[in-house]
PDB file with SEQRES, HELIX, SHEET and CRYST1 records, atoms N, CA, C and O in Angstrom:
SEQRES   1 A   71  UNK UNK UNK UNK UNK UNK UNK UNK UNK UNK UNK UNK UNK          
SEQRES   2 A   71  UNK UNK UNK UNK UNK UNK UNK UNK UNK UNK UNK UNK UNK          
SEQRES   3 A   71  UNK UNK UNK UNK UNK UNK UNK UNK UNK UNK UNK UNK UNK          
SEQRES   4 A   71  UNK UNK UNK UNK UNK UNK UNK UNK UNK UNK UNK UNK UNK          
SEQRES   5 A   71  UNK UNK UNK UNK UNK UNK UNK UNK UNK UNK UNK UNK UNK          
SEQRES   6 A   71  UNK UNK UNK UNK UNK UNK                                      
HELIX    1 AA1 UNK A    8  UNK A   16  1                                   9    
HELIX    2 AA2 UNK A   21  UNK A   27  1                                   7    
HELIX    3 AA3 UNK A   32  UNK A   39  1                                   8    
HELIX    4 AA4 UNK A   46  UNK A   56  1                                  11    
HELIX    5 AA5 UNK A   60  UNK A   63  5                                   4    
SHEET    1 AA1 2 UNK A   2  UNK A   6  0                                        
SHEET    2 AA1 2 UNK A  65  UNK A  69 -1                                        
CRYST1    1.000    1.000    1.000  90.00  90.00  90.00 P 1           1          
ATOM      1  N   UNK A   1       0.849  -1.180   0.000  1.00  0.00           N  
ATOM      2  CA  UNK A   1       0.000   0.000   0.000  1.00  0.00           C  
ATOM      3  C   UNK A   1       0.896   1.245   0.000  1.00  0.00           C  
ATOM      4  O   UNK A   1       1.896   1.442   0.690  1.00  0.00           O  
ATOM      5  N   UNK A   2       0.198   2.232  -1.130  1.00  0.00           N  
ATOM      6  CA  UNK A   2       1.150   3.686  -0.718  1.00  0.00           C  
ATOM      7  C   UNK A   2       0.340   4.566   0.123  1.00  0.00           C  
ATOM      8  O   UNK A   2      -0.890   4.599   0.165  1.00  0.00           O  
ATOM      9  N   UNK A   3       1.491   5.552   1.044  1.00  0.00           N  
ATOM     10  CA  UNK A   3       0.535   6.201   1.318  1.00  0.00           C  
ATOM     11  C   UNK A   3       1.466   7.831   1.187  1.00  0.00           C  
ATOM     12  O   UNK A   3       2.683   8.017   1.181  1.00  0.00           O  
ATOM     13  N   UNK A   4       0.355   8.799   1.095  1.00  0.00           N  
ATOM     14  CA  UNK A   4       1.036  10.226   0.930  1.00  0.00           C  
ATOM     15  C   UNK A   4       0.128  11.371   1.226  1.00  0.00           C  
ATOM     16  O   UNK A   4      -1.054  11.087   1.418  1.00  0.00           O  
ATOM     17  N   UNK A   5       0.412  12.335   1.277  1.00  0.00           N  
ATOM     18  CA  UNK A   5      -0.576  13.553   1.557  1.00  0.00           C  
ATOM     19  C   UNK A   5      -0.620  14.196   0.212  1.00  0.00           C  
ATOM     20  O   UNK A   5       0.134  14.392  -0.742  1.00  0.00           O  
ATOM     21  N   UNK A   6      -1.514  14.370   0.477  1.00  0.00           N  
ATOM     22  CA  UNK A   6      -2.433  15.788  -0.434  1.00  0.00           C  
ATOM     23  C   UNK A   6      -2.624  16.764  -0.007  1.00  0.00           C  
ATOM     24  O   UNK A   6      -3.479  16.863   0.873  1.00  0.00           O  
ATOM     25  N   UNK A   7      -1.838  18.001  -0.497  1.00  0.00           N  
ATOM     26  CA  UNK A   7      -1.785  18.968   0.341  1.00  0.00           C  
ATOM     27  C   UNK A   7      -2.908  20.260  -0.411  1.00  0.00           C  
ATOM     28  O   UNK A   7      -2.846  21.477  -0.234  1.00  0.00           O  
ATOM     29  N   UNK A   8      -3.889  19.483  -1.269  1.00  0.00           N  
ATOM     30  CA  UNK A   8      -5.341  20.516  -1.571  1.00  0.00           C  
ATOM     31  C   UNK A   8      -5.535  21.656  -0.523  1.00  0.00           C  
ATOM     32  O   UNK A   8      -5.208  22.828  -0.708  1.00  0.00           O  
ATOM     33  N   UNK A   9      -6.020  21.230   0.422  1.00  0.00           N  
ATOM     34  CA  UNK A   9      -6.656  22.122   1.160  1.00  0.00           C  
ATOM     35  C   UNK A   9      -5.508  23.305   1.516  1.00  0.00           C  
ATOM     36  O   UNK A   9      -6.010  24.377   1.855  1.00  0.00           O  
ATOM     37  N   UNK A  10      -4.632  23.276   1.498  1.00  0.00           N  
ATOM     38  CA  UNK A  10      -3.672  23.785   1.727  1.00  0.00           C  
ATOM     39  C   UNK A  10      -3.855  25.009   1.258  1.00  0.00           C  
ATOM     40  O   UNK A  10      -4.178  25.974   1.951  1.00  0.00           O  
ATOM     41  N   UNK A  11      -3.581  25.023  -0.398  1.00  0.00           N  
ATOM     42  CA  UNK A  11      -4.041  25.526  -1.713  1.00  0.00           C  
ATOM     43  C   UNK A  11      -5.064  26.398  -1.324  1.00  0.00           C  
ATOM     44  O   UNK A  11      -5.026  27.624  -1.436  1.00  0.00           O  
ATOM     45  N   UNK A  12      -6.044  25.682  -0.831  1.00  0.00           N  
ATOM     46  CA  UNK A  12      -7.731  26.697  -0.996  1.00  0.00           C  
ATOM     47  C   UNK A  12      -7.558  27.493   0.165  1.00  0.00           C  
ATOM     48  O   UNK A  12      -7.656  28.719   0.131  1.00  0.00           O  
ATOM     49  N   UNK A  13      -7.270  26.754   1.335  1.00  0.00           N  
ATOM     50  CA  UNK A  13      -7.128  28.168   2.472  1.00  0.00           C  
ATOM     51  C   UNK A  13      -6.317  28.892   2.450  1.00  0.00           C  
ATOM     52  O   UNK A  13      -6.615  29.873   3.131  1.00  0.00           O  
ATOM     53  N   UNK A  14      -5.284  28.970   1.967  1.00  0.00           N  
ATOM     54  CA  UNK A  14      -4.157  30.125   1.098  1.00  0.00           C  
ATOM     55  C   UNK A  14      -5.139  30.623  -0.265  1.00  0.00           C  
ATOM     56  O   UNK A  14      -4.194  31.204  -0.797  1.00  0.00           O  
ATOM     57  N   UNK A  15      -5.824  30.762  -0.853  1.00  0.00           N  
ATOM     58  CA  UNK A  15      -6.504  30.877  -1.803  1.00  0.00           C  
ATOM     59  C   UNK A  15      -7.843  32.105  -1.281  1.00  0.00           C  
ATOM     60  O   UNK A  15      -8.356  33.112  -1.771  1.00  0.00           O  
ATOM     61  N   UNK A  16      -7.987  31.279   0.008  1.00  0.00           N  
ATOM     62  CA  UNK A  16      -9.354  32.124   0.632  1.00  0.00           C  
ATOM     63  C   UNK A  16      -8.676  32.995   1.470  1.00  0.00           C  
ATOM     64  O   UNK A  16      -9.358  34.007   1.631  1.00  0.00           O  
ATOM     65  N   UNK A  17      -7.770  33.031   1.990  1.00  0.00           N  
ATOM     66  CA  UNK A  17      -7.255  33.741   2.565  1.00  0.00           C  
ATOM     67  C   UNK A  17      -6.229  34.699   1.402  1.00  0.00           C  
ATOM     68  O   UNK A  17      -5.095  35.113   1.644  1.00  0.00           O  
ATOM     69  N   UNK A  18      -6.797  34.836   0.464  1.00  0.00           N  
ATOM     70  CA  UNK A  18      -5.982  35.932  -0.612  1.00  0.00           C  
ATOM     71  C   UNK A  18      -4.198  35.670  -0.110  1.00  0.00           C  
ATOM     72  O   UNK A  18      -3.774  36.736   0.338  1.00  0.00           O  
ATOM     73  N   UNK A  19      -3.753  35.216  -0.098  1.00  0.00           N  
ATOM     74  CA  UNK A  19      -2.445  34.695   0.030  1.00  0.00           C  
ATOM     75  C   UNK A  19      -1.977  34.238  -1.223  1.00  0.00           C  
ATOM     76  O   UNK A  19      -2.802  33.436  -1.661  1.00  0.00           O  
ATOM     77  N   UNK A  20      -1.042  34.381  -1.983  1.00  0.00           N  
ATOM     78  CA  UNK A  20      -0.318  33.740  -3.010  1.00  0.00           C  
ATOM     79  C   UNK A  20       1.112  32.994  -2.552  1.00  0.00           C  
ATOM     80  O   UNK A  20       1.530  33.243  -1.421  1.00  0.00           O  
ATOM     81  N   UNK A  21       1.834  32.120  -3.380  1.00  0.00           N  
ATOM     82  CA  UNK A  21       2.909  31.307  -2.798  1.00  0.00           C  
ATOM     83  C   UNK A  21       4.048  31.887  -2.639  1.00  0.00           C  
ATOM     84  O   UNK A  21       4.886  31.465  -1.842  1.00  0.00           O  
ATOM     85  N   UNK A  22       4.237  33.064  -3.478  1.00  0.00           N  
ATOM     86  CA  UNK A  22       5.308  33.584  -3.386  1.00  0.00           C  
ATOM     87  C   UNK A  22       5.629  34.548  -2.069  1.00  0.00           C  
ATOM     88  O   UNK A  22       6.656  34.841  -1.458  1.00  0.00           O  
ATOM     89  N   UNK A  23       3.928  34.961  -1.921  1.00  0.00           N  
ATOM     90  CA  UNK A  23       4.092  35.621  -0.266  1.00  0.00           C  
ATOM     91  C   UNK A  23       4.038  34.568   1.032  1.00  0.00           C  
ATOM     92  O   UNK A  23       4.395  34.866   2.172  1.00  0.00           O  
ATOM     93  N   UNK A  24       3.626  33.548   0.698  1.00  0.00           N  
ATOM     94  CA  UNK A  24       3.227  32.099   1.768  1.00  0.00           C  
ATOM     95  C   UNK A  24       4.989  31.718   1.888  1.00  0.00           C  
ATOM     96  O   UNK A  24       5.575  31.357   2.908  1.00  0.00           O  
ATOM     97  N   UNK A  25       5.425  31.871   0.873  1.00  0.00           N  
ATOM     98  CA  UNK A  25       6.743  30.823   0.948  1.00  0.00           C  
ATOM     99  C   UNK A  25       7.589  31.772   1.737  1.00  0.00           C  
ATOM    100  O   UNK A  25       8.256  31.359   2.686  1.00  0.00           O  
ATOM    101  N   UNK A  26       7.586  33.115   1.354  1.00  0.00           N  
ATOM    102  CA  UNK A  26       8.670  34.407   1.879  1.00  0.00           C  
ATOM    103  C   UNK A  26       7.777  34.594   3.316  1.00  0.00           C  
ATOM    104  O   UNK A  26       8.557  35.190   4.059  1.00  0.00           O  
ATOM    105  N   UNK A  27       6.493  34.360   4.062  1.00  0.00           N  
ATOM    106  CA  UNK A  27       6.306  34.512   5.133  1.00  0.00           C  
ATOM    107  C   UNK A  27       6.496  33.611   6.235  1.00  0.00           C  
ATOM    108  O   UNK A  27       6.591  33.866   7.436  1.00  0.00           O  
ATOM    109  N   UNK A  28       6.557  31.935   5.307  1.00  0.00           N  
ATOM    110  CA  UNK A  28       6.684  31.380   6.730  1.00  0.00           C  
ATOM    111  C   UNK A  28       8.269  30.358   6.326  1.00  0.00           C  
ATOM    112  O   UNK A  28       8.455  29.202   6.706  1.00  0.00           O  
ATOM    113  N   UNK A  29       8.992  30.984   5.691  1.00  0.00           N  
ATOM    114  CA  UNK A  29      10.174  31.100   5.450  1.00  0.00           C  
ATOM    115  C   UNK A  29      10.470  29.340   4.853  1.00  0.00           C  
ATOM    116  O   UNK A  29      11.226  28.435   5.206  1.00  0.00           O  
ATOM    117  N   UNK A  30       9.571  29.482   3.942  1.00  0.00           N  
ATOM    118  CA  UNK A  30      10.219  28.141   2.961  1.00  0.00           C  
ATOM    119  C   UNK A  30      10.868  28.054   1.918  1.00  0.00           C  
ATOM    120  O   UNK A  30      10.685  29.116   1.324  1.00  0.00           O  
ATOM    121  N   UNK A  31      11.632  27.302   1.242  1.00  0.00           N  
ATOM    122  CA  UNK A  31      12.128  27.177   0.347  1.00  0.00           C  
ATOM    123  C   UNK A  31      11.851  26.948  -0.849  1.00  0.00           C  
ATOM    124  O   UNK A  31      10.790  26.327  -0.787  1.00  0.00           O  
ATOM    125  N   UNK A  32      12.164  27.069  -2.020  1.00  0.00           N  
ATOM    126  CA  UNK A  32      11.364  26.605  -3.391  1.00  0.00           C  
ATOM    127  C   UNK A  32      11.345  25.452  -3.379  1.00  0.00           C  
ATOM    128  O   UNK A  32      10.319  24.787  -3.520  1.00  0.00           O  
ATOM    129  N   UNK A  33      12.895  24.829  -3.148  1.00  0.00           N  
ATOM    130  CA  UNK A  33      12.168  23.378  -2.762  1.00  0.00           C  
ATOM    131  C   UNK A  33      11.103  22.770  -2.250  1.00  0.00           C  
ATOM    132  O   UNK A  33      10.436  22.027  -2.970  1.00  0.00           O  
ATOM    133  N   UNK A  34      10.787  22.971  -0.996  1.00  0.00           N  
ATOM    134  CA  UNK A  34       9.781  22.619  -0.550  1.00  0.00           C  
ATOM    135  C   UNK A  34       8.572  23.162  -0.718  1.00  0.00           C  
ATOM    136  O   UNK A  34       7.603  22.560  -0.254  1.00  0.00           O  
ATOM    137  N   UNK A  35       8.407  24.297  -1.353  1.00  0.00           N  
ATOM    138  CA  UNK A  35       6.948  24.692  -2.088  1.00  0.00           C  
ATOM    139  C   UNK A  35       6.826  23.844  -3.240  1.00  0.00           C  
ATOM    140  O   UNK A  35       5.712  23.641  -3.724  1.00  0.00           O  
ATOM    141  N   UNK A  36       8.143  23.190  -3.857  1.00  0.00           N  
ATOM    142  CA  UNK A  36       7.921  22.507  -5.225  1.00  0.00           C  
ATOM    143  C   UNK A  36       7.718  20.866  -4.682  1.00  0.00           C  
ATOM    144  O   UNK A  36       7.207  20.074  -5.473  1.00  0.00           O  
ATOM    145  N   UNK A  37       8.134  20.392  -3.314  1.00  0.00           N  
ATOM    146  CA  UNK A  37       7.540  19.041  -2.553  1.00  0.00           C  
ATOM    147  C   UNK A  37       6.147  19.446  -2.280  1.00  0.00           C  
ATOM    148  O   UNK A  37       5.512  18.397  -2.168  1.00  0.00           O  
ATOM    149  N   UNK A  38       5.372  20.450  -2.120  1.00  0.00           N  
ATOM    150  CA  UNK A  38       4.279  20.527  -1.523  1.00  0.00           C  
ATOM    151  C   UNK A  38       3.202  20.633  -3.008  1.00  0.00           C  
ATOM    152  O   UNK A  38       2.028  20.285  -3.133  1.00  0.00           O  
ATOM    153  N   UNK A  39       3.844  21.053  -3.683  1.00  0.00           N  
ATOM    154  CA  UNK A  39       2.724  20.935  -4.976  1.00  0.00           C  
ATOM    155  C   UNK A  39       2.810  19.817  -5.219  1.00  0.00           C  
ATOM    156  O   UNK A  39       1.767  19.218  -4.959  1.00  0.00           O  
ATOM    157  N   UNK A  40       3.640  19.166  -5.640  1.00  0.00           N  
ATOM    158  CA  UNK A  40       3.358  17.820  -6.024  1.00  0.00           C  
ATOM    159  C   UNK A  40       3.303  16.551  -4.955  1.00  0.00           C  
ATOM    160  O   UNK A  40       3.820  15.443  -5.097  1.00  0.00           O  
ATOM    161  N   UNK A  41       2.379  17.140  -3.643  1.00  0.00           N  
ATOM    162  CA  UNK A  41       2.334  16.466  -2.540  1.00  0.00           C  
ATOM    163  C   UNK A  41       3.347  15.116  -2.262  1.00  0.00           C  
ATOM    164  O   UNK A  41       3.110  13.908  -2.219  1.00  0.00           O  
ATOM    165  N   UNK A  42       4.858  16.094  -2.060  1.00  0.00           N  
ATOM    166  CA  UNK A  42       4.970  15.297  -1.799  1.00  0.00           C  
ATOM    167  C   UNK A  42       5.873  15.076  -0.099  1.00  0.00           C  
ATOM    168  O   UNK A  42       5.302  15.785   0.729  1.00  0.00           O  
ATOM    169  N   UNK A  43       6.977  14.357   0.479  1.00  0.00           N  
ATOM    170  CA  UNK A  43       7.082  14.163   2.065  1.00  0.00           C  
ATOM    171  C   UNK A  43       7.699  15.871   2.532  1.00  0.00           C  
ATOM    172  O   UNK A  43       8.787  16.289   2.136  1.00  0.00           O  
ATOM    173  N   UNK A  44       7.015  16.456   3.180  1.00  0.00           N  
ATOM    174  CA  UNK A  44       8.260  17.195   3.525  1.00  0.00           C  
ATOM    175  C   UNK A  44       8.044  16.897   5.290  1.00  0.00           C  
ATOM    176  O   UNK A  44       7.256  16.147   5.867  1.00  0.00           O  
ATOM    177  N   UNK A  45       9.189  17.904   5.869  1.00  0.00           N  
ATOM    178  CA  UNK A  45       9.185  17.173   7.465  1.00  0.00           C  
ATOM    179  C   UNK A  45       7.960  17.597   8.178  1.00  0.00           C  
ATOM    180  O   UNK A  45       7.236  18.519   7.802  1.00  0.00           O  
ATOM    181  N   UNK A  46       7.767  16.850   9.259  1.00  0.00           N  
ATOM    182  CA  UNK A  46       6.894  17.720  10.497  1.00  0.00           C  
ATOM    183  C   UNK A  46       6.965  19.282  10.641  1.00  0.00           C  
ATOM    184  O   UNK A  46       6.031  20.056  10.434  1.00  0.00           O  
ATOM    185  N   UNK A  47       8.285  19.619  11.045  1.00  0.00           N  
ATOM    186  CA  UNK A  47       8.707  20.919  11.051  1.00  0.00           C  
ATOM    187  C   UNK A  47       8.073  22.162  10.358  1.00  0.00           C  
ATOM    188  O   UNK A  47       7.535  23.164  10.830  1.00  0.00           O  
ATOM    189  N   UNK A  48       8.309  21.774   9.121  1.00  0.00           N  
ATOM    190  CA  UNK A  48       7.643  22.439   7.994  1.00  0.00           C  
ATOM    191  C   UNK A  48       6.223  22.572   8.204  1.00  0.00           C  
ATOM    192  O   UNK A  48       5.617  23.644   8.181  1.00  0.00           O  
ATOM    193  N   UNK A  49       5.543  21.030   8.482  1.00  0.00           N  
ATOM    194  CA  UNK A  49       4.015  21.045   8.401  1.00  0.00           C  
ATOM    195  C   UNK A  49       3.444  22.130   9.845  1.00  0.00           C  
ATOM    196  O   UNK A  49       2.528  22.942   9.719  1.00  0.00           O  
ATOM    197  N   UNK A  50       4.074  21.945  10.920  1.00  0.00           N  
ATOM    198  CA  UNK A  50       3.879  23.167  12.004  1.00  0.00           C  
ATOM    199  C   UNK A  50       3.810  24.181  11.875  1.00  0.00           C  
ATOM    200  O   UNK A  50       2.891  24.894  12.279  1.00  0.00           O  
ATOM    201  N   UNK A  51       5.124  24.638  11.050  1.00  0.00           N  
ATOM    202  CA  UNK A  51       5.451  26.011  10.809  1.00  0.00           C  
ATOM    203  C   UNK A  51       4.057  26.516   9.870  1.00  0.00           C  
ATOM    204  O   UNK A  51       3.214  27.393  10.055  1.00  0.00           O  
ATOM    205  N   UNK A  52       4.195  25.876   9.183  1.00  0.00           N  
ATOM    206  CA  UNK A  52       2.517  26.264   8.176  1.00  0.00           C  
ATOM    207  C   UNK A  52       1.267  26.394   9.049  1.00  0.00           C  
ATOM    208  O   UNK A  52       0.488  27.300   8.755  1.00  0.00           O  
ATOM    209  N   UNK A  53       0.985  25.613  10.072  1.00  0.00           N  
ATOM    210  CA  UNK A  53       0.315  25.374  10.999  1.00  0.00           C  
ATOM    211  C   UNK A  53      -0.053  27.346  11.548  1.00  0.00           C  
ATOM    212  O   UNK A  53      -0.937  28.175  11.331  1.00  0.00           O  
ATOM    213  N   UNK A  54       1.209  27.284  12.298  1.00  0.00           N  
ATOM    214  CA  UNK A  54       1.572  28.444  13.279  1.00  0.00           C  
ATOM    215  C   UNK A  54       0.568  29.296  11.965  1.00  0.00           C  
ATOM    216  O   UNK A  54      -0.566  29.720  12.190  1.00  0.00           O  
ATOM    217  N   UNK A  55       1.075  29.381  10.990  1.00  0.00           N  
ATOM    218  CA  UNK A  55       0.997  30.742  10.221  1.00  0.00           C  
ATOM    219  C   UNK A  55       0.036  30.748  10.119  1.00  0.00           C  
ATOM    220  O   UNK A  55      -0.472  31.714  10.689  1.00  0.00           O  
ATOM    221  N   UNK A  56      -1.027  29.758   9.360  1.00  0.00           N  
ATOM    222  CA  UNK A  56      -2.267  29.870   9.172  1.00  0.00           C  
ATOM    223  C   UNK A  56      -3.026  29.391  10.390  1.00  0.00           C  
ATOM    224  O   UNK A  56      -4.180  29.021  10.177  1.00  0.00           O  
ATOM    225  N   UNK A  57      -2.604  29.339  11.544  1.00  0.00           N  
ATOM    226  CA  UNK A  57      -3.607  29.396  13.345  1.00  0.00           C  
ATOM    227  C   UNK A  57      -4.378  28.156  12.092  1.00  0.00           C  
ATOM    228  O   UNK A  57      -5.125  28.372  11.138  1.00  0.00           O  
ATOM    229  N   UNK A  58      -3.944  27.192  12.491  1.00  0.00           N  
ATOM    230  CA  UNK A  58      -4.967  25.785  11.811  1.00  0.00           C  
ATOM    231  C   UNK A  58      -4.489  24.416  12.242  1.00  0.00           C  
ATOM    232  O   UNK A  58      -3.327  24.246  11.870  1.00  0.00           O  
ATOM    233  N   UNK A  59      -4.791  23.787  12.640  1.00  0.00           N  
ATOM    234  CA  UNK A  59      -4.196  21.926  12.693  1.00  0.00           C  
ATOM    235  C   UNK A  59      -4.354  21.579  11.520  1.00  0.00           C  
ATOM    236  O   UNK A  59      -5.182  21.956  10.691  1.00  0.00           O  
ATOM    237  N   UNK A  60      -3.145  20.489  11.425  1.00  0.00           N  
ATOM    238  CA  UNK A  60      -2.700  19.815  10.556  1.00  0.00           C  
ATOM    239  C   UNK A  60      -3.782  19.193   9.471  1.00  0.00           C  
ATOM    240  O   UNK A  60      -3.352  19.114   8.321  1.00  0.00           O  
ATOM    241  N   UNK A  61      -5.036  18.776   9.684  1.00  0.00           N  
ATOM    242  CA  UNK A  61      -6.218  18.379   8.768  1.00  0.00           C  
ATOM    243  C   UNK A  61      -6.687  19.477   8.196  1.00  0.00           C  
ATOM    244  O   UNK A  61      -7.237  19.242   7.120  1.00  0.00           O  
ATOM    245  N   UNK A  62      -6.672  20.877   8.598  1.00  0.00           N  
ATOM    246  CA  UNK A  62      -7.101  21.643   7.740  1.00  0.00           C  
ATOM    247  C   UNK A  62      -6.049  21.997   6.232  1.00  0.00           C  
ATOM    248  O   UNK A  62      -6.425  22.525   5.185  1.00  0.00           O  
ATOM    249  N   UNK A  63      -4.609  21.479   6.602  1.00  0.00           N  
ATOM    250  CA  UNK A  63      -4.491  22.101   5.010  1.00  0.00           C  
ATOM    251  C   UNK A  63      -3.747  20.522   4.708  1.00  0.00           C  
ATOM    252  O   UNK A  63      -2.679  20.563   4.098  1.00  0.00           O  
ATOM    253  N   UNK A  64      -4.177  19.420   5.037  1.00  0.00           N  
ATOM    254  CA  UNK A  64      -3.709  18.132   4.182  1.00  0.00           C  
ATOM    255  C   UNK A  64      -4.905  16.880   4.980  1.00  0.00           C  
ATOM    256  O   UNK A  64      -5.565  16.702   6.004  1.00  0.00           O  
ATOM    257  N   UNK A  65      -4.554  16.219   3.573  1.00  0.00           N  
ATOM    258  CA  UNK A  65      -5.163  14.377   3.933  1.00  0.00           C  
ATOM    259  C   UNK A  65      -3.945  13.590   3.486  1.00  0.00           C  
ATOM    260  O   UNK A  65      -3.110  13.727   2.592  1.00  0.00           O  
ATOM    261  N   UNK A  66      -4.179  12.666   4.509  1.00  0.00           N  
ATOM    262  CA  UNK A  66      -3.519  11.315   4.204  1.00  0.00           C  
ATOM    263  C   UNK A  66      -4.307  10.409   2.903  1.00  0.00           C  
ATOM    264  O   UNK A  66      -5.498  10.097   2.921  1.00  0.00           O  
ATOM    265  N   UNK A  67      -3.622  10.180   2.123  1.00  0.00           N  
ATOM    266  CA  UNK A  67      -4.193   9.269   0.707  1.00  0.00           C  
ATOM    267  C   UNK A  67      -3.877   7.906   0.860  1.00  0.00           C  
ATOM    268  O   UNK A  67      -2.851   7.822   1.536  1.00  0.00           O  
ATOM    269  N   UNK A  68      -4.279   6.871   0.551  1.00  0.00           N  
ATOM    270  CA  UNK A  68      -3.887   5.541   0.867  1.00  0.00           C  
ATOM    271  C   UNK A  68      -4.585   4.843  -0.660  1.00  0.00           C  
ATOM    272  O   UNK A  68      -5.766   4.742  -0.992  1.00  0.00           O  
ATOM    273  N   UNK A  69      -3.462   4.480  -1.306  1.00  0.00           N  
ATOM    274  CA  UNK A  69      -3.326   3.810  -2.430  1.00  0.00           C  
ATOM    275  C   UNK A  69      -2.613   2.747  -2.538  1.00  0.00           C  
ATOM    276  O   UNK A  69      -1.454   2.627  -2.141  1.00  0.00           O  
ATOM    277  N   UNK A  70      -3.477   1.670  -3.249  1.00  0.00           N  
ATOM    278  CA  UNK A  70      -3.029  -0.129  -3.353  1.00  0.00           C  
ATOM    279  C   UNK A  70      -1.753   0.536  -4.575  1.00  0.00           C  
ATOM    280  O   UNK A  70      -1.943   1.407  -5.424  1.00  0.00           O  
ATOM    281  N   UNK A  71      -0.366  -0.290  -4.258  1.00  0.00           N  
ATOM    282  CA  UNK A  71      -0.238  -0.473  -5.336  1.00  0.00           C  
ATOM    283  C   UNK A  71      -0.186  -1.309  -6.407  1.00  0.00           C  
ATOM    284  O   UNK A  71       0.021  -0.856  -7.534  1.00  0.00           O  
TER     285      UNK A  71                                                      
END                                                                             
């Protein structure tokens, strides 16, 4: 079985919250790298997922799901 996040929601509450990536990435101090792991959902650390947390005042289910795929 695979499993991975989807980081959609992510997207839309940065979206509803008029936020773009280039100001999301320069505010909660990420890297292109890891804006370019997060589009294409893919691992980045805990760390990261907090720090996003902090910024947008949200737990972790509001801006990802766990996906679970046979392979």
């Amino acid at each position: 079985m695979y499993v991975h996040m989807n980081y959609k929601k992510l997207w839309i509450k940065l979206a509803e919250q008029e936020i773009g990536k280039v100001e999301f990435r320069k505010r909660v101090d990420l890297s292109p790298n890891t804006i370019t792991k997060l589009n294409k959902n893919e691992e980045v650390s805990m760390q990261i997922i907090l720090r996003i947390c902090k910024f947008l005042r949200c737990n972790i289910d509001e801006i990802g799901d766990v996906v679970f795929e046979e392979e």
